[in-house]
C-alpha positions in Angstrom: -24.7 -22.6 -6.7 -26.2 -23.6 -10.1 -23.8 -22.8 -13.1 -23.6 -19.5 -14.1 -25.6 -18.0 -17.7 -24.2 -15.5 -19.6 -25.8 -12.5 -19.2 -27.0 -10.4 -21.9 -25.7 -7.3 -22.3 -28.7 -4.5 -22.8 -27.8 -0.8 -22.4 -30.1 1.0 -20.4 -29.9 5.4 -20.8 -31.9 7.8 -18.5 -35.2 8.2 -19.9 -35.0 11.9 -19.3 -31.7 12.7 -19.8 -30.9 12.1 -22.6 -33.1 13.3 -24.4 -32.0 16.6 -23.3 -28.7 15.9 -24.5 -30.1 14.4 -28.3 -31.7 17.9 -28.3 -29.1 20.1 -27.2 -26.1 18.8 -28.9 -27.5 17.1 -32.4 -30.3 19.4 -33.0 -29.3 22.6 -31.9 -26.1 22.4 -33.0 -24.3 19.6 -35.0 -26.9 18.9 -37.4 -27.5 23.1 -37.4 -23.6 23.0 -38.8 -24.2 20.1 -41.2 -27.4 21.6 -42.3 -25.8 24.9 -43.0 -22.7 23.8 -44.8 -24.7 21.2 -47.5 -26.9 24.7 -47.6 -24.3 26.5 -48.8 -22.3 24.8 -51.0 -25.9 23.8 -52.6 -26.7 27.5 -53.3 -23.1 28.5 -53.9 -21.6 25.3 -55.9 -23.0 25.7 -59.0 -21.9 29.0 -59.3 -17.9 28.7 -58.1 -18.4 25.2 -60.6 -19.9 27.4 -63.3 -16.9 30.4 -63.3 -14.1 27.4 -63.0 -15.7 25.9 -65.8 -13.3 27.7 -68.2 -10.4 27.7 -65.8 -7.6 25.0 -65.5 -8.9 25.1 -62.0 -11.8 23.1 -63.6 -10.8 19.6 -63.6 -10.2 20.1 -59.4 -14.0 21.1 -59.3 -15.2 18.0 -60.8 -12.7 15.9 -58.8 -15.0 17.5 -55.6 -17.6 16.8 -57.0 -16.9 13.3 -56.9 -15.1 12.8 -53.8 -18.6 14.8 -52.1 -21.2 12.9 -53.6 -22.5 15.9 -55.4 -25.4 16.0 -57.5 -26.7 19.2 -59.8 -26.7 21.7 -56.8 -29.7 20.8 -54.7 -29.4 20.2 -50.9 -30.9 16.2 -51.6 -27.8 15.6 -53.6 -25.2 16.0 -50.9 -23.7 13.0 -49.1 -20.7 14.4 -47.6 -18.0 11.9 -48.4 -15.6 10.3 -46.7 -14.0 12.6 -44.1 -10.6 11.7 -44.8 -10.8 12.0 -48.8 -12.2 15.2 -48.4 -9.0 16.3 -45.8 -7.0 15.1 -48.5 -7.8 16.7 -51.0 -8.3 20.0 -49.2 -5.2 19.4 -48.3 -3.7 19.0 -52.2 -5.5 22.1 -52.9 -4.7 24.8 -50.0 -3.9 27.5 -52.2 -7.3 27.2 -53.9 -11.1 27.9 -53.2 -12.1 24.5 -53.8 -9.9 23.7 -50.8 -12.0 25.8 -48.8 -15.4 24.1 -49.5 -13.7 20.4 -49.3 -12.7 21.7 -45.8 -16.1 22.5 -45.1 -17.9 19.3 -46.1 -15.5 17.4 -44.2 -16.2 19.3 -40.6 -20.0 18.2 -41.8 -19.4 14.4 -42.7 -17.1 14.6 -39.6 -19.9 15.7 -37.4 -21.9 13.0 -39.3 -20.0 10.7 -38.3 -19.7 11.9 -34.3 -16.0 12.7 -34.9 -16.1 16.1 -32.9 -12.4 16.0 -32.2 -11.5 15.7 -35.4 -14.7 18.1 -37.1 -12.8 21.2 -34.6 -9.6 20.8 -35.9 -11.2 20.3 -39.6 -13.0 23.5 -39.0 -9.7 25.6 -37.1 -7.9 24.7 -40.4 -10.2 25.6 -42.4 -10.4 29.2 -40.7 -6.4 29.2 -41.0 -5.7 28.3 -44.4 -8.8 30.4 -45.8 -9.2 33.2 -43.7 -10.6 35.2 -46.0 -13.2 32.7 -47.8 -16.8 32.9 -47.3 -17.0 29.8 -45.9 -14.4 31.6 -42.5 -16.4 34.5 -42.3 -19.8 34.1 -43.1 -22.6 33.6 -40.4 -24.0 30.5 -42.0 -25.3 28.5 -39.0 -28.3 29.8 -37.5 -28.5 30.3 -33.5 -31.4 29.8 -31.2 -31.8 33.7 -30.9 -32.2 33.8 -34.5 -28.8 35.3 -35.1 -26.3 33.4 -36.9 -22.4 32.5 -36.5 -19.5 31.3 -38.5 -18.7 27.5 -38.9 -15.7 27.7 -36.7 -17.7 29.5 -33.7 -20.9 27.4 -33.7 -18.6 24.2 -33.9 -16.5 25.7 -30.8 -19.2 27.0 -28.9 -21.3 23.4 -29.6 -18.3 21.4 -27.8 -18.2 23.8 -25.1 -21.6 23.6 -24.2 -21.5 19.7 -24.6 -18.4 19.1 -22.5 -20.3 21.7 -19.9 -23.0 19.0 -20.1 -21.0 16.1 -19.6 -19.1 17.9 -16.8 -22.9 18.4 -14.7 -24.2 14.8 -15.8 -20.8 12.8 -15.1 -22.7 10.3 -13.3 -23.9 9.2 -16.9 -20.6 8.1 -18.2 -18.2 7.0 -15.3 -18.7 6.3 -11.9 -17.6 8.9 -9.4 -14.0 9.5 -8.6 -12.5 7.9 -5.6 -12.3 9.5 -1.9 -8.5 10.4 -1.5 -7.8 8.1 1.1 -9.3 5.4 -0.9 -7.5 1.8 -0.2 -6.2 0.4 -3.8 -5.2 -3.3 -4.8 -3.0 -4.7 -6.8 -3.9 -8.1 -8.8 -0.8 -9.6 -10.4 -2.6 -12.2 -13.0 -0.9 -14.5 -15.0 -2.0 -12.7 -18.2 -1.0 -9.1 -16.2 -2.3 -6.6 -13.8 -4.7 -4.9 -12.6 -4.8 -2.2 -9.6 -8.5 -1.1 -8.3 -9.5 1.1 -5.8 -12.2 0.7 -3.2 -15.6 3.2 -2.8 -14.9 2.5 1.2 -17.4 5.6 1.9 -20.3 4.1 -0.2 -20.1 0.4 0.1 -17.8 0.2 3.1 -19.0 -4.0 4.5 -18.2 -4.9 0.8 -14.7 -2.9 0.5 -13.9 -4.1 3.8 -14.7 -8.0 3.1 -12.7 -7.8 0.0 -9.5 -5.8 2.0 -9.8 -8.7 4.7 -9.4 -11.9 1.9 -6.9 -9.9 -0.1 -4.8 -9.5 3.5 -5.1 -13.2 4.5 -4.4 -14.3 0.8 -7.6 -16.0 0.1 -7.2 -15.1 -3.4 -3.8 -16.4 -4.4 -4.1 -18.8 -6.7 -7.8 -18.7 -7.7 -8.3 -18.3 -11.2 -11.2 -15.9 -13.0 -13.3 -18.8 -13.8 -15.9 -17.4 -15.7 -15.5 -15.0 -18.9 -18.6 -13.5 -20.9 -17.3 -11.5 -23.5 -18.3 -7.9 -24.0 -19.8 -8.4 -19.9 -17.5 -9.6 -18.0 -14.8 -11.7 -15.9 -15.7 -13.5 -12.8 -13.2 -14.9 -10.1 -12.7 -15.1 -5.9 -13.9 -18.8 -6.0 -11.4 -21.0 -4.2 -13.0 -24.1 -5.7 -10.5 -23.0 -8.9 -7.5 -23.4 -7.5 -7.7 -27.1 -7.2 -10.9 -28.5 -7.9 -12.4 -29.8 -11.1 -13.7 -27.1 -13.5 -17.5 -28.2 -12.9 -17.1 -27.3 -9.4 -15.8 -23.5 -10.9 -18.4 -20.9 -9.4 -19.8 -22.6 -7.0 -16.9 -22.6 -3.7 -16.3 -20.2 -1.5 -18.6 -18.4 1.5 -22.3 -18.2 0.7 -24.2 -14.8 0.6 -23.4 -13.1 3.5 -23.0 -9.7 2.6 -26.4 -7.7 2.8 -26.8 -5.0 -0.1 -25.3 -1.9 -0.2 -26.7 -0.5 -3.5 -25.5 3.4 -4.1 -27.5 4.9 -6.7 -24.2 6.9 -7.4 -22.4 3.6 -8.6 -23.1 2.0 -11.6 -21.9 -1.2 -13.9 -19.7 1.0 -16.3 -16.9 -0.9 -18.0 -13.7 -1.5 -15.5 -16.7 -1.5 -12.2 -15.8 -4.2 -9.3 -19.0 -5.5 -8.3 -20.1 -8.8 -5.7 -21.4 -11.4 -7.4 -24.7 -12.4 -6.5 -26.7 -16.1 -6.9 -29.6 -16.2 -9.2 -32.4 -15.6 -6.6 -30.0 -14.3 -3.6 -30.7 -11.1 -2.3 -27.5 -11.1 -0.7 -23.9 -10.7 -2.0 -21.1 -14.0 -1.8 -18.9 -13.8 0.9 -16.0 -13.7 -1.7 -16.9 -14.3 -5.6 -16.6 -10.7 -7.3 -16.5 -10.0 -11.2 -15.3 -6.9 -13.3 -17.1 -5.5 -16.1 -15.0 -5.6 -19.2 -17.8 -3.4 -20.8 -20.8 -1.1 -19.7 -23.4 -3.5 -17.7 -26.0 -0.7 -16.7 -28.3 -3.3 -16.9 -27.2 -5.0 -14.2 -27.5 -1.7 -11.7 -29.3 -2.1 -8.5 -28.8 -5.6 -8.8 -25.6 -6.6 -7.8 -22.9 -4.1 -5.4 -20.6 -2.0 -7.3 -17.7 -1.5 -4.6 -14.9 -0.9 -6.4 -13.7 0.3 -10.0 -10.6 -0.7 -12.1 -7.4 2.4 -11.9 -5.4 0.6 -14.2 -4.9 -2.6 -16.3 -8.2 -2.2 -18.3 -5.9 -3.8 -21.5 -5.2 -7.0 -18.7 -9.2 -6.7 -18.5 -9.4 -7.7 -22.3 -6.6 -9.8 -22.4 -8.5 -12.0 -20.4 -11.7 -11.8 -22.0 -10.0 -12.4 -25.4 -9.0 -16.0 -24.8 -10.6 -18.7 -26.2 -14.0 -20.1 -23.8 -16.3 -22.8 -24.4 -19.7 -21.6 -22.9 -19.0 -19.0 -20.1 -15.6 -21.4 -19.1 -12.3 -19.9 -20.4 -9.7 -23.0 -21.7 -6.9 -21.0 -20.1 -8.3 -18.9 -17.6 -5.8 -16.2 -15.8 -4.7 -17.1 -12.3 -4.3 -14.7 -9.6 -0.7 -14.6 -9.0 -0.3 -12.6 -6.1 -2.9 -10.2 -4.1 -1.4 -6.5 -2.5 -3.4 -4.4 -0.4 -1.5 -0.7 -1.8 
């Protein structure tokens, strides 16, 4: 078997997909609420500024001003701010307005900055601490209907229809879950372990070829011989035990394992796949790899038959150490092989 390339990593989405979901959750929604609240306080500013201008209150106005990015109260002027300045200094300032319209740019530069976790809570507090400000009650952000809702609602209602989303299209971020009577396997590495479990119902001749060398040991002792970072880790060759690192990659059974390619199973970060010769059609009798990052590039090409259950952070400790090429200068050995 030639010496292996490192394969570049190219992330491939559903050309129909998601663009549903760009539309759904950043038009219709997050960018609705960002849109809304720079609206606002661009209308509204000037004026709150303008009546605190005589205030004591005054030199907290111009402080937000800064920490916002405001210019003279048009919409162009707004730049949101760093998120956590502007929870700061809400904070600093709960028992004033001003605290109410920091809150509020920081759910926007939150959702900005894809932080939806973070923008609910921003927007729950801001609800709590001023539940009577106009920024708590109003219907600012305008619905599909053409009705309108508060900041709070059309935030909650936005992750609720996203994780509703997700929940339908799982297939598009994880591979699915595991039958129950799934076989699982423990790896005991010299740099720790890693337990997967086996898709015996959708790629049973390659679940069943691994189960078989894990039993009879085959593994012991071979090391993962080939590491691309942000791809991959590569082992099962028993060439690495003993043999001289040039020989690395190229040991063990030939392809013998005919493809068993489920659309259902993809190369998402922590997949066990078959490794598969440039030009093979078939996968090797032993040599398997798991992805240390998202590889959908790499679906319908080689078999996904397994998926990592824990010891992702073993994963990365192993694709962390120092390589020259594709060939790690201490690569991890496989310690010990148990079929769970």
């Amino acid at each position: 078997m030639a010496k292996h390339k490192a394969a570049t990593q190219v992330t491939v989405a559903s050309i129909q997909e998601p663009s549903f979901f760009q539309q759904f959750v950043e038009r219709y929604w997050k960018l609705g609420v960002v849109l809304a609240v720079g609206a606002t306080i661009a209308i509204l500013y000037p004026t709150y500024a303008g009546r605190k201008s005589h205030e004591s209150a005054a030199a907290a106005w111009d402080e937000l001003r800064t920490q916002a990015n405001l210019a003279s109260g048009f919409l162009g002027g707004i730049q949101g701010g760093s998120p956590e300045a502007l929870a700061l200094f809400a904070d600093q300032h709960r028992a004033a307005p001003v605290g109410a319209w920091a809150k509020a740019l920081e759910v926007g530069s939150r959702l900005q900055e894809e932080e939806l976790e973070e923008a609910q809570k921003a927007a729950g507090q801001l609800h709590q601490l001023w539940p009577e400000h106009l920024l708590s009650t109003a219907p600012l952000v305008p619905a599909k209907d053409g009705s309108a809702t508060t900041i709070q609602a059309a935030i909650q209602k936005g992750a609720g229809a996203l994780q509703a989303w997700e929940k339908e299209h799982a297939m598009l971020f994880a591979n699915p879950e595991l039958p129950g009577d799934a076989p699982r396997v423990r790896i005991v590495t010299s740099k720790g372990t890693i337990v997967v479990g086996l898709y015996v119902d959708r790629a049973p001749r390659h679940a069943e070829n691994f189960l078989r060398l894990c039993r009879e040991g085959f593994y012991t002792g071979t090391k993962f011989h080939r590491v691309v970072r942000g791809s991959l880790i590569q082992g099962g060759d028993p060439n690495s035990v003993s043999g001289e690192p040039e020989t690395w990659g190229t040991g063990g059974e030939a392809a013998v394992l005919e493809a068993e390619n489920d659309p259902q199973l993809r190369h998402f970060k922590g997949a066990l796949a078959a490794w598969k010769g440039p030009g093979e059609t078939r996968s090797h009798g032993s040599q398997f790899f798991l992805t240390t990052a998202d590889q959908n590039q790499m679906d319908g090409q080689t078999v996904v038959f397994g998926r990592v259950l824990e010891g992702l952070q073993t994963l990365e400790t192993i694709e962390s150490g120092a390589v020259v090429g594709d060939r790690p200068q201490d690569p991890a050995v496989i310690e010990s092989v148990e079929v769970l």
